[in-house]
C-alpha positions in Angstrom: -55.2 6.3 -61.3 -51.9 6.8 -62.8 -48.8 4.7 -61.1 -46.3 7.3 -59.2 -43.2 6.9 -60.8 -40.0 6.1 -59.0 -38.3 9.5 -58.4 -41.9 10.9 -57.0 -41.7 8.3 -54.7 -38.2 9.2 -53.8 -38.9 13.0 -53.3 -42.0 12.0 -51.2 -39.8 9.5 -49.2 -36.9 11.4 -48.7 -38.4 15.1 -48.3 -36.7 16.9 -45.7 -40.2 18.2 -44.2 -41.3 14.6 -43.6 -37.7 13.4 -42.3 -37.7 16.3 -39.9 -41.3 15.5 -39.1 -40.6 12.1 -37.8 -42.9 9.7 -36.2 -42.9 11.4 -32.7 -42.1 8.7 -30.5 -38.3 8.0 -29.6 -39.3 4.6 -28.2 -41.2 2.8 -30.5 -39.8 -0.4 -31.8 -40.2 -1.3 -35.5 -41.9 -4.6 -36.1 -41.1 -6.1 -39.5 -44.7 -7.3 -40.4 -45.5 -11.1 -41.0 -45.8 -12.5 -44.3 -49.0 -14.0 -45.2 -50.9 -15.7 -48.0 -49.4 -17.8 -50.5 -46.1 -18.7 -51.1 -44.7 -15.8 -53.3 -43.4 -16.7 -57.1 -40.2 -17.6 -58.2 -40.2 -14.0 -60.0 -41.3 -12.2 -56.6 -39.0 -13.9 -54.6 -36.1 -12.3 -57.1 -37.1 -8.8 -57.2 -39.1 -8.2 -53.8 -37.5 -10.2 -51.4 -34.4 -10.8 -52.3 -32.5 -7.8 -50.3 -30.0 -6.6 -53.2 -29.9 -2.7 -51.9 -28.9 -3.7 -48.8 -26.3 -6.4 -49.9 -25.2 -3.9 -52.4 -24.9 -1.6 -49.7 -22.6 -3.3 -47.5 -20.6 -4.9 -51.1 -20.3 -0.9 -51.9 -19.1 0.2 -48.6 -16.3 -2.8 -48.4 -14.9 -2.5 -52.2 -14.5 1.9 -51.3 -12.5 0.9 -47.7 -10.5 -1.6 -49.5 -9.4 1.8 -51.8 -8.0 3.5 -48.5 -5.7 0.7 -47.5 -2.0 0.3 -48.1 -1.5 -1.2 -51.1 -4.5 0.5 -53.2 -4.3 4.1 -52.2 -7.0 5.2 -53.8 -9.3 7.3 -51.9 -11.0 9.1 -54.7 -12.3 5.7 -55.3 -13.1 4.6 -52.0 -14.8 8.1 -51.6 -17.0 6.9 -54.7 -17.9 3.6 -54.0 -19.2 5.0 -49.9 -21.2 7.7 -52.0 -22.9 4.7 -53.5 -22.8 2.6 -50.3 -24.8 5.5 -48.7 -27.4 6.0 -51.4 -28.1 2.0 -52.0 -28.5 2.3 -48.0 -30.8 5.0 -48.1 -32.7 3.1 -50.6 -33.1 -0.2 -48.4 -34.2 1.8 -45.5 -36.9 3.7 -47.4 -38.2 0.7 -48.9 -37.9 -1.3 -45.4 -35.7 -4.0 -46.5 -33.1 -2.5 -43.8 -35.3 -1.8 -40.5 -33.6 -0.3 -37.6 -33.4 -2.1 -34.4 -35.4 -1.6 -31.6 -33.9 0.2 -28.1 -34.7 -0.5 -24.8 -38.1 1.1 -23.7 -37.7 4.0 -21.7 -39.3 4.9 -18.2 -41.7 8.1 -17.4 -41.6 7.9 -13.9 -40.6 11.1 -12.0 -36.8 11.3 -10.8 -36.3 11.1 -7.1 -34.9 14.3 -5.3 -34.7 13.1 -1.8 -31.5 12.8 0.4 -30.9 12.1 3.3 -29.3 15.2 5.2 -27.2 13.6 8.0 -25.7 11.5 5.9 -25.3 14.4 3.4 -23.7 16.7 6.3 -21.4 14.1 7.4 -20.4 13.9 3.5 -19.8 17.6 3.1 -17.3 17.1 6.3 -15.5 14.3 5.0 -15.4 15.6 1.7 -13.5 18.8 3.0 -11.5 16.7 5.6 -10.0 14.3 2.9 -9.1 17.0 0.6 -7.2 18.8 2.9 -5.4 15.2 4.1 -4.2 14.9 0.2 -2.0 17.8 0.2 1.4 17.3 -0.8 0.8 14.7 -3.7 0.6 11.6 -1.6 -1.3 8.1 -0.8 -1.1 7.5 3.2 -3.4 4.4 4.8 -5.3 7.8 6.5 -6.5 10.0 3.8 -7.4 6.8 2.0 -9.4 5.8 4.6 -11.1 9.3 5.1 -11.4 9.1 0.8 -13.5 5.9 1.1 -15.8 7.0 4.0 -16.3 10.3 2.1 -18.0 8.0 -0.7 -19.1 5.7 2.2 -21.2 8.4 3.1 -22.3 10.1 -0.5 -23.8 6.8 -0.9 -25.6 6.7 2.4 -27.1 10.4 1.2 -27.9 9.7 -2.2 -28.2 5.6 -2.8 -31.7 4.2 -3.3 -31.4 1.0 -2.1 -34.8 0.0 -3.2 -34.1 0.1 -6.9 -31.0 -2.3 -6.0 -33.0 -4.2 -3.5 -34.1 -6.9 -6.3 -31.3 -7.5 -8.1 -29.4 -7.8 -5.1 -31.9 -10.8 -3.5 -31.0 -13.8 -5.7 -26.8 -13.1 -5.0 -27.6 -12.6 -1.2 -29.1 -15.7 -1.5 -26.6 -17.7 -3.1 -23.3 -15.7 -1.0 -25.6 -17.1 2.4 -25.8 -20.7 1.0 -22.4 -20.9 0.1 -20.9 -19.3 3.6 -23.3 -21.8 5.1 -21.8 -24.9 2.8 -24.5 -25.8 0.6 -24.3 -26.4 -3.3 -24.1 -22.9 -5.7 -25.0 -23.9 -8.8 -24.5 -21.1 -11.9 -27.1 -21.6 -14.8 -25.5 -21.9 -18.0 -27.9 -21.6 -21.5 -26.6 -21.0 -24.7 -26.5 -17.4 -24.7 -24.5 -17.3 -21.6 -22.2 -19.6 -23.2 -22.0 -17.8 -26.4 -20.8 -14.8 -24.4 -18.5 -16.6 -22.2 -17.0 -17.8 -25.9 -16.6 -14.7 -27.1 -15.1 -12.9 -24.0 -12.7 -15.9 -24.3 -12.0 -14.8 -28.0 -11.3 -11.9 -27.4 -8.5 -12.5 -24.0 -7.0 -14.6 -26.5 -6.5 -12.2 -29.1 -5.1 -9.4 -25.8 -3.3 -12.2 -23.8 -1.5 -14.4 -26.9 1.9 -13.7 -27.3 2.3 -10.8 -24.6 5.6 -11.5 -23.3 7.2 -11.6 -27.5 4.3 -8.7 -29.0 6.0 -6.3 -28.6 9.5 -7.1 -27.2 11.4 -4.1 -26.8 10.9 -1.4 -24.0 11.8 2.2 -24.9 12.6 5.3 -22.8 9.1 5.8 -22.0 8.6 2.1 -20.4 11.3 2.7 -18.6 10.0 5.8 -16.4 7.1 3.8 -16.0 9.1 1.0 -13.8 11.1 3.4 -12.5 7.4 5.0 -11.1 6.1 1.3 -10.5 9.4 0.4 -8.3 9.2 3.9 -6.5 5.1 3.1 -5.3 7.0 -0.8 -4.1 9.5 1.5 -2.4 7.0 3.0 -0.4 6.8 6.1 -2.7 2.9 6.3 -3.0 3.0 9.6 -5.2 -0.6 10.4 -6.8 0.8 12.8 -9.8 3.8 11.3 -10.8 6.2 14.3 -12.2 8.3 12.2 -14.5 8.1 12.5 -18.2 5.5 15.8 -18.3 3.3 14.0 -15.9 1.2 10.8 -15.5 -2.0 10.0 -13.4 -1.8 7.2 -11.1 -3.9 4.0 -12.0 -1.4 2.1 -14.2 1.7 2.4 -11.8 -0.9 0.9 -8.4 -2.0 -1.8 -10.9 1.3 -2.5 -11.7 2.8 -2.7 -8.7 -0.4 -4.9 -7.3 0.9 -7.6 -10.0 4.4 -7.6 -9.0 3.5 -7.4 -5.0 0.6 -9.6 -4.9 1.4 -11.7 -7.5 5.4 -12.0 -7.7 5.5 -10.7 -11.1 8.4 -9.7 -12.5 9.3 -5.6 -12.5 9.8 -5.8 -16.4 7.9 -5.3 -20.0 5.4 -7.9 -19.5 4.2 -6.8 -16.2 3.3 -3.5 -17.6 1.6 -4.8 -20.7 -0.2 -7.6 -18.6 -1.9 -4.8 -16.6 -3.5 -2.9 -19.1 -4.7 -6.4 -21.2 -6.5 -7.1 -17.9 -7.9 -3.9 -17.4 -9.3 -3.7 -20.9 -11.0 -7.4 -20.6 -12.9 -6.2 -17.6 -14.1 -2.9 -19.8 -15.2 -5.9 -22.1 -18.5 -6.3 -19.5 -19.4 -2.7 -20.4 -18.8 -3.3 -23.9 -21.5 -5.4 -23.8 -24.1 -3.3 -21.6 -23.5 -0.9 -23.4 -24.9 -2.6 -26.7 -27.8 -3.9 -25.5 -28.4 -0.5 -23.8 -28.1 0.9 -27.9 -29.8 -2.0 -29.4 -30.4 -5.8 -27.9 -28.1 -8.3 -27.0 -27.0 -9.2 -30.2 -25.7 -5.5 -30.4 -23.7 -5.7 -27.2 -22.5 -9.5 -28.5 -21.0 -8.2 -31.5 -19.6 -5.0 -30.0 -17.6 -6.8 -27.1 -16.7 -9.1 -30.3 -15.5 -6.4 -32.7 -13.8 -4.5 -29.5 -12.1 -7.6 -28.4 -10.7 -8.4 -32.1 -10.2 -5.0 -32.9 -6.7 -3.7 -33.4 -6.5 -0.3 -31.9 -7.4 -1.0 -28.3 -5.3 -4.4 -28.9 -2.1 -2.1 -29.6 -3.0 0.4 -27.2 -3.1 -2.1 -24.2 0.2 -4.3 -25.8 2.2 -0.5 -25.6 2.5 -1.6 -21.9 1.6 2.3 -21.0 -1.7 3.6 -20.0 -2.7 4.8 -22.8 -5.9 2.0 -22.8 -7.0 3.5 -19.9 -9.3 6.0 -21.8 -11.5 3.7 -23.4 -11.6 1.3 -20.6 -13.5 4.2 -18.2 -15.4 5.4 -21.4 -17.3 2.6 -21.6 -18.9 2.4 -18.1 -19.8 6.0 -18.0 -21.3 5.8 -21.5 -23.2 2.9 -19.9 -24.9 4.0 -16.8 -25.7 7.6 -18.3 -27.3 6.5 -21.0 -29.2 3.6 -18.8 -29.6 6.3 -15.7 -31.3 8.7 -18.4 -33.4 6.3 -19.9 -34.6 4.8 -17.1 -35.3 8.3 -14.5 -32.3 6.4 -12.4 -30.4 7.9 -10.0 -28.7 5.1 -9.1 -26.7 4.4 -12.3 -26.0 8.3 -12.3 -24.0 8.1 -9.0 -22.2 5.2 -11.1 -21.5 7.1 -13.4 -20.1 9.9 -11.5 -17.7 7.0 -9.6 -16.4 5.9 -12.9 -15.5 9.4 -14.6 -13.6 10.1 -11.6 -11.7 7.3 -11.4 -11.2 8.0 -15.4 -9.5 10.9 -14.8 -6.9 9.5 -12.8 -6.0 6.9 -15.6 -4.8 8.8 -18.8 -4.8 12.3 -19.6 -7.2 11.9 -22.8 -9.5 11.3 -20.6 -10.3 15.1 -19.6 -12.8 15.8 -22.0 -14.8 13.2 -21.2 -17.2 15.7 -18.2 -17.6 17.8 -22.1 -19.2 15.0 -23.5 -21.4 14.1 -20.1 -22.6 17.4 -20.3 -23.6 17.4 -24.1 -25.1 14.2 -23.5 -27.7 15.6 -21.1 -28.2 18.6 -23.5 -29.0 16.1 -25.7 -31.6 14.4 -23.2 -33.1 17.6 -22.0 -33.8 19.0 -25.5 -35.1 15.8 -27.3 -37.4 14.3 -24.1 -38.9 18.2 -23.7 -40.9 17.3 -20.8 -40.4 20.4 -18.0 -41.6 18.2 -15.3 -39.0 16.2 -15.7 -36.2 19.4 -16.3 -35.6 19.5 -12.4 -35.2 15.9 -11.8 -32.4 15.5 -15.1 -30.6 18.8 -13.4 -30.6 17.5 -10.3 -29.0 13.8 -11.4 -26.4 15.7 -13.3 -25.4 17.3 -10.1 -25.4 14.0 -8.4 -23.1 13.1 -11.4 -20.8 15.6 -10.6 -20.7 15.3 -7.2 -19.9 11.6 -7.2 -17.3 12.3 -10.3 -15.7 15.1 -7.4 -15.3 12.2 -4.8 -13.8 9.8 -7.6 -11.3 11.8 -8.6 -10.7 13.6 -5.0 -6.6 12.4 -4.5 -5.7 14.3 -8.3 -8.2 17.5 -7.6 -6.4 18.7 -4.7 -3.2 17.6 -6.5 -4.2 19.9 -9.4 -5.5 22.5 -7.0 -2.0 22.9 -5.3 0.1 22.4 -8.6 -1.6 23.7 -11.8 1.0 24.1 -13.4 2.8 21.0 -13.4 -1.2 18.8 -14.0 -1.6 21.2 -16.6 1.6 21.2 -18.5 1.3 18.4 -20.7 -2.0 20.1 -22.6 -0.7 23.4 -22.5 2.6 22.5 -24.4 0.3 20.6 -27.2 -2.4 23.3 -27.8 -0.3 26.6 -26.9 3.0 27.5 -27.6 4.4 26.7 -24.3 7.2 24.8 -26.1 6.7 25.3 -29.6 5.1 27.7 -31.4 2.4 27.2 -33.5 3.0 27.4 -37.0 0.6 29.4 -38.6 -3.1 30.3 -37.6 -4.2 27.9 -34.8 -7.7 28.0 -36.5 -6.4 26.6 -39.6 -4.3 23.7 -37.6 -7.3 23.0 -35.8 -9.5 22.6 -39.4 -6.9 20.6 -40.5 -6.1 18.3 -37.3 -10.3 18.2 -37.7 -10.3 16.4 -41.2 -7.5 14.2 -40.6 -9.0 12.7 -37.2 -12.2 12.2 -38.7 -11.1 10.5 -41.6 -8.9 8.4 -39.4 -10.8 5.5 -38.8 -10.8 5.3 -42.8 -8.0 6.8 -44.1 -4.5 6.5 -41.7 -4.0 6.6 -38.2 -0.8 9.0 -37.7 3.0 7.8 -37.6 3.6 6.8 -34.3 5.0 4.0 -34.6 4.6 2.6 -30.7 0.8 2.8 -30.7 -0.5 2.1 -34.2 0.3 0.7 -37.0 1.5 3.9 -39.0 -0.2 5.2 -41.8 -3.5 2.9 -42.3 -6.7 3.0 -41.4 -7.5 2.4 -37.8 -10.1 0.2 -38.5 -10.4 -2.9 -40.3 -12.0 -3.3 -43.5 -15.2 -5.1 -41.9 -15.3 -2.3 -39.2 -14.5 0.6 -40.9 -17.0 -0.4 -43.9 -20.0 -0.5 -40.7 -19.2 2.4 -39.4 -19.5 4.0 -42.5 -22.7 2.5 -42.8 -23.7 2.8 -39.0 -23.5 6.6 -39.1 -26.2 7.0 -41.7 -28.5 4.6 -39.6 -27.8 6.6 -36.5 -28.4 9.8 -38.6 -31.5 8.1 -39.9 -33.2 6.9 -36.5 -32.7 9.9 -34.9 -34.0 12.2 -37.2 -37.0 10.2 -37.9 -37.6 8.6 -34.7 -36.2 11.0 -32.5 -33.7 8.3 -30.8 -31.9 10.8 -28.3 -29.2 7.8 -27.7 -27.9 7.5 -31.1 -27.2 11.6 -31.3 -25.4 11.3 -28.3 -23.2 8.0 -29.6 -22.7 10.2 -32.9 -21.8 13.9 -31.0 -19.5 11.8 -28.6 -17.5 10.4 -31.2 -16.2 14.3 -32.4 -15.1 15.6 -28.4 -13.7 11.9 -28.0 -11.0 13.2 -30.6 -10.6 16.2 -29.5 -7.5 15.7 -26.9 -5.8 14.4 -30.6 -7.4 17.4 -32.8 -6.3 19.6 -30.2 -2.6 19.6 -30.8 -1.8 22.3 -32.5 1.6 23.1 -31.8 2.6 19.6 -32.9 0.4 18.6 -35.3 2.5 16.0 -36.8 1.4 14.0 -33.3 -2.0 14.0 -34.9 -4.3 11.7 -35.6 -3.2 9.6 -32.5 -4.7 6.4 -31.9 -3.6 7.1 -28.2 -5.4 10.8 -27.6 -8.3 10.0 -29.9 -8.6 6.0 -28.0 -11.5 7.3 -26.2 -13.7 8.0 -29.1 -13.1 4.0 -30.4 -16.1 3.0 -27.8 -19.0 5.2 -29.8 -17.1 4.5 -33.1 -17.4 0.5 -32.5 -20.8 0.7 -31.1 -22.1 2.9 -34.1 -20.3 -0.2 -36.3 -22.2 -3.2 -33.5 -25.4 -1.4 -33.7 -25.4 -1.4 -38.4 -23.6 -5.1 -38.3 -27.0 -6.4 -35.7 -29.7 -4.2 -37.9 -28.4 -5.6 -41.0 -28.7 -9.2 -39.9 -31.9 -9.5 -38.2 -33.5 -7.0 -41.5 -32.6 -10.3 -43.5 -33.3 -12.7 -40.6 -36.8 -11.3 -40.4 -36.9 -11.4 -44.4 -36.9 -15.2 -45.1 -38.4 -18.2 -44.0 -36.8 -20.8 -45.2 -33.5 -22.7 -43.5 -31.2 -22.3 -46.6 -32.0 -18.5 -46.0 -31.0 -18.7 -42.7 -27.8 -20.2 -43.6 -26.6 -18.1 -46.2 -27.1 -15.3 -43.4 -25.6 -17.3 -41.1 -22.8 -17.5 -43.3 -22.9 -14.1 -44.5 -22.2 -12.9 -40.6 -19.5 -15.8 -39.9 -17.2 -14.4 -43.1 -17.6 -11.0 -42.3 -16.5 -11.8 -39.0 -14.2 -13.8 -40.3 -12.5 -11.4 -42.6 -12.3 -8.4 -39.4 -10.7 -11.3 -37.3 -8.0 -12.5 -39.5 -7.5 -9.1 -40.0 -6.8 -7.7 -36.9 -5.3 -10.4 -36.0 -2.6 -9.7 -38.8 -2.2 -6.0 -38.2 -1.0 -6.7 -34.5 1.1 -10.3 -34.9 2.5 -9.3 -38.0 2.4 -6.0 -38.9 2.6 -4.0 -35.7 5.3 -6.2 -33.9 7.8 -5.5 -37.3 7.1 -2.5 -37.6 7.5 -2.4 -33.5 10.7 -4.6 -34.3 12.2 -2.4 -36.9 12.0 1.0 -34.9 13.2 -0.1 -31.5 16.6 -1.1 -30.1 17.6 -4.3 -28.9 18.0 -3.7 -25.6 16.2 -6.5 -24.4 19.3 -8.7 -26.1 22.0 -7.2 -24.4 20.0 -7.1 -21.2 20.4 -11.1 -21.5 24.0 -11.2 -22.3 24.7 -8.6 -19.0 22.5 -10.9 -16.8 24.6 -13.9 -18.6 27.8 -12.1 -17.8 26.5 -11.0 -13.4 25.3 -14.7 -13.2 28.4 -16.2 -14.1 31.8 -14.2 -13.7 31.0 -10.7 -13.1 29.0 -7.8 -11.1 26.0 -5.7 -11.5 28.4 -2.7 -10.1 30.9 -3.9 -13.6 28.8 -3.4 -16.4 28.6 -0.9 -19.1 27.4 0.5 -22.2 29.5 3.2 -24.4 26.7 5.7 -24.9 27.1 7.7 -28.1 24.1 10.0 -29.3 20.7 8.2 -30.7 21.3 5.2 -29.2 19.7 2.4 -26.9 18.5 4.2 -23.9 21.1 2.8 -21.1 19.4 2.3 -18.4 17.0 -0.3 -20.3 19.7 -2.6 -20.5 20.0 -2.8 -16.8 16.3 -3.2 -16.2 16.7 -6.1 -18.8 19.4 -7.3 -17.1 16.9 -7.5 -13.7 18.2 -4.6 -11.9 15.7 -1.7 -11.7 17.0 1.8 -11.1 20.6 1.4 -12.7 22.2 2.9 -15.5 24.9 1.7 -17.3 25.5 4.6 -19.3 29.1 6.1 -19.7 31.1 8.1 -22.4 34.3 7.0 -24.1 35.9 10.0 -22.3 35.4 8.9 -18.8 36.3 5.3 -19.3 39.6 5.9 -17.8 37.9 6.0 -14.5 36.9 2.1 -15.0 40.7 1.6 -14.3 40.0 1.8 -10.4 38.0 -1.7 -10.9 40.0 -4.4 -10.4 37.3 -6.9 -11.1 36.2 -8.8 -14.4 34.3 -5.8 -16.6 32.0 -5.9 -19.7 31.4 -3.0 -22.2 28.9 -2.6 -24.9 29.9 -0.7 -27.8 27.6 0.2 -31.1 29.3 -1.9 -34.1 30.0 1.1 -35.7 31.4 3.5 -32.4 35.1 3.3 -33.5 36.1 6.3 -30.8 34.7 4.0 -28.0 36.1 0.3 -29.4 39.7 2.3 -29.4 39.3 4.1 -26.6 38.9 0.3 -25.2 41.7 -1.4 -26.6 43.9 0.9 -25.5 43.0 1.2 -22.1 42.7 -2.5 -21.9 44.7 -4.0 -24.7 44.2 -7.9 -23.2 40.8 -7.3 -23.4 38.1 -9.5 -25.9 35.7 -8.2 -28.2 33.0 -10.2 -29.7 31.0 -9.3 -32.4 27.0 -9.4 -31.7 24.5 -9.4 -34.2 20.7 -8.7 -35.1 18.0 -9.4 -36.4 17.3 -5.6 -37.8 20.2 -3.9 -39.5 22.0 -1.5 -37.9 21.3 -3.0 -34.8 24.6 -4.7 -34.4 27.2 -4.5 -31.2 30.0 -5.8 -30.0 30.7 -6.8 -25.8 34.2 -6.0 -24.5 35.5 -8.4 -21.9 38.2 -7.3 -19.5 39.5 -10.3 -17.1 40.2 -9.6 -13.5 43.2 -7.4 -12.4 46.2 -9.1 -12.5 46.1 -8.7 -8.9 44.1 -11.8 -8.5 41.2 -10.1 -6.9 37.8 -11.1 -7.5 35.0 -10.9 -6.3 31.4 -12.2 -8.0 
């Protein structure tokens, strides 16, 4: 018989009626055969074993990212080098030597539709009852009370406590013996500890340096204490109006810190609040891999996410911008478990945590789209019309537990659309600006940058990213590259529903950032787009974990394992030292450079009321494009102030007879003479910074000559 030549054997491989064709079962696992026999020869080893496509692969992939960062600039070469990536990966998944991971088996069992109607009629009272109590845009003790015994008693309707029941028995037991004194002990193995030591990583990388990276506040921080102090005030506001509008969760985790916790009401406290609420997305992180692969996937995905730079920066902003893909992660989580396994249960989850979502950041409104695609997704890859009723009806659940999450901001948006609505109108109509050109051609445009944005560069906003670079690192970017062809590959030939609905999800996740199309210089946006970092890391997780237990499975011998071993630990290596780079060095300069130093006169006005003077004698000469005045009283400690005047209305400091200090910009000459004349036995003393341009000078005015004084 004559030997099929090479391209035959690609054409057969890659024909797009076979690919289509697939193996028709979405949850078989692939098992990587056994070697047997003898002990192949030296000559074997090099050209059948040895995994060159797939090293070559991954070698391909890193060279073309390094051609899309700063200092190369490349990207026609960095566009050729992932062409090759792509085909050498093509190549080691048709000959096997890169096998796709297994997912987790999935369960036939019928959905339960039962409720209980009491419990359900008592909901649909309470539900009503609640909203009503929320009117006029605030928290009292009451309508939270009603709010929690409206989900009280969804729960009661929908819950299956026998699918809980369990899990649940082995913490009963140990919450009885240690209320009743006896000895807890927690099982640690290695895996447990290998988690706990990467979790640990990854606080350090959010928690190091938090006070210093970043340092400086800007006129956006400071309506977020001014929000913060109003909720300590008694102000419990659920839409708070200030700055376009800004949902809820940051400003009551905020003020928990400060009230519970006798944190200070300054920059730390914000940024400290968001670092905690992204390490306790970290859990999800995890799930969430091993619900897409094994446990290795979810290691290296809470690994890569708690390294990465993007949500790193987002949290360190101190606003709540983090907040999108700390709720993605859960919902993503329990819907794709819920679906897999015919459980309600983790549906009514999910629902909790994509209302609660919504009241964290605004980006987060599209993520119901992608919920809904997501079961689209299910419905037409499963095709089983028995089951059609059962996914309908757990989507409803879905909803109706995503209603009673985000209950307090839907009647707020029911009784003042226009105001919850105004933000996204201004950015994808022309409420305030028009939009320049065709809004079809924007949104193409705003399309190609997002997407390339993990790649490429990640916008120019200086406050949330790193401007101008890819969002990824080199290790990260290079996998997800990689990771989308897999995806692509084990869901068209294996008919794995979850990895279409990681890749579709990725797309919507960026549209609150594509969707600007009256400013879209704001896009790409590391912010808006934050959301779609969850898919785009676990699409990276799921190609770093296939790639190492393909080789893994591939040799026998211990120096084999090593090299992998070491092949994993520098590639880990090189995405840690990395990231860890882009947010110590390069974000705080850049963070540096931009912002005023507000934070250093705040010290030298606290200096001066600690010492001689008065909070009520304090001042800054405000001229055009400066430091935002009322950050260097919250600097100074006292929240609310402003210390703001003009040169022109200086004469009305006269009336103090007490000591005074002034700030003035080094270069304000109107203000410094408007000062010297008015108080000619002042002193001036010159101030400078680190950045220049920075630079100011403090006027000092003693006491009248009256002799009063008062501290």
């Amino acid at each position: 018989m004559e030997e099929q030549s090479l391209l035959d054997y690609l054409k057969e491989r890659l024909s797009p009626r076979r690919a289509m064709r697939g193996n028709g079962n979405s949850e078989q696992v692939t098992q990587v055969p056994a070697d047997r026999g003898t002990e192949p020869s030296s000559t074997e080893r090099l050209g059948e074993n040895f995994p060159w496509r797939s090293i070559l692969a991954v070698l391909m992939a890193l060279i073309g990212q390094r051609f899309f960062e700063p200092g190369a600039n490349s990207p026609l070469a960095g566009i050729g080098f992932y062409v090759l990536a792509i085909g050498l990966l093509g190549l080691a998944i048709v000959s096997g030597e890169w096998r796709m991971g297994s997912v987790p088996s999935g369960d036939n069992r019928s959905w339960n539709l039962t409720y209980r109607r009491n419990a359900l009629f008592v909901f649909i009272g309470l539900f009503i009852i609640s909203f009503i109590a929320f009117g006029g845009n605030q928290f009292t003790g009451l309508n939270i009370l009603l709010w929690l015994a409206t989900l009280v008693a969804a729960l009661a309707a929908f819950w299956q406590p026998e699918a809980a029941q369990n899990s649940l028995t082995g913490w009963k037991e140990r919450l009885v013996g240690l209320i009743r004194g006896r000895d807890v002990y927690l099982r640690i193995n290695w895996w447990r500890l290998l988690v706990i030591l990467v979790f640990l990583l990854s606080a350090w990388f959010h928690l190091n340096g938090l006070t210093s990276v970043p340092l400086e506040m800007t006129s956006d921080h400071t309506e977020k204490l001014l929000d913060v102090n109003e909720v300590l005030n008694g102000n419990t506001s659920i839409f708070f109006p200030r700055n376009s509008g800004r949902e809820p969760i940051q400003f009551y985790l905020a003020a928990a810190l400060v009230k519970f916790f006798g944190m200070e009401m300054n920059f730390t406290m914000l940024k400290l609040s968001m670092a905690l609420a992204f390490l306790v997305s970290l859990v999800y992180v995890y799930k969430l891999g091993k619900e897409l692969g094994n446990r290795w996937t979810g290691l290296f995905a809470m690994l890569l996410t708690g390294m990465a730079a993007w949500p790193n920066i987002l949290a360190r902003s101190g606003m709540r911008l983090v907040l999108t893909p700390v709720f993605v992660a859960p919902v993503l989580f329990y819907l794709l478990r819920g679906l897999r396994r015919s459980q309600r249960n983790d549906l009514v989850l999910a629902g909790i945590f994509l209302g609660l979502g919504l009241m964290g950041y605004s980006a987060f409104r599209i993520m119901p789209v992608v919920v809904l695609l997501i079961f689209l997704i299910f419905l037409v890859a499963q095709r089983r019309a028995l089951k059609a009723n059962g996914v309908l009806g757990g989507l409803g659940v879905l909803i109706l537990f995503s209603l009673v999450g985000v209950l307090p901001l839907l009647r707020y948006a029911m009784q003042y659309p226009d105001a919850f609505l105004y933000r996204m109108a201004t950015r994808m109509t022309g409420v305030e600006q028009a939009i320049n050109g065709s809004a079809f051609t924007v949104f193409l445009d705003n399309m190609v940058k997002a997407f390339a944005m993990p790649f490429w560069r990640d916008g120019n906003t200086w406050i949330t990213s790193v401007i101008n670079r890819p969002a990824l690192d080199l290790v990260s970017a290079a996998f997800y590259l990689l990771g989308i062809g897999l995806l692509l590959y084990g869901w068209i030939r294996q008919r794995r529903w979850q990895y279409l609905a990681i890749l579709v999800s990725i797309p919507v996740l960026m549209l609150p950032s594509i969707l600007a199309l009256a400013f879209p210089n704001e896009n790409p946006s590391l912010s808006r787009a934050g959301g779609a970092f969850i898919p785009i890391v676990m699409v990276a997780a799921v190609a770093f974990e296939s790639l190492l237990t393909s080789l893994w499975q591939r040799v026998r011998r211990n120096s084999g394992r090593v090299f992998i071993g070491l092949l994993a630990g520098v590639l880990l290596l090189i995405s840690g030292v990395q990231n860890y780079d882009l947010v110590f060095r390069q974000y705080n300069q850049q963070y540096q450079n931009a912002a005023w130093n507000t934070s250093q006169m705040g010290a030298i006005a606290r200096n001066y009321i600690d010492s001689i003077g008065h909070p009520d004698t304090v001042w800054v000469v405000a001229v055009p494009h400066w430091v935002d005045t009322r950050l260097v009283a919250f600097n100074a400690g006292y929240i609310g102030r402003d210390y703001q005047i003009w040169a022109q209305d200086l004469q009305y400091t006269q009336d103090e007879p007490r000591s005074k200090l002034f700030f003035v910009k080094a270069d304000d000459l109107e203000g410094m003479a408007a000062l010297t004349a008015l108080y000619p036995n002042g002193f001036s003393q010159f101030h400078p910074a680190q950045v220049p341009g920075r630079e100011f000078y403090t006027y000092l005015v003693p006491p009248a000559a009256t002799g009063q004084f008062s501290p």
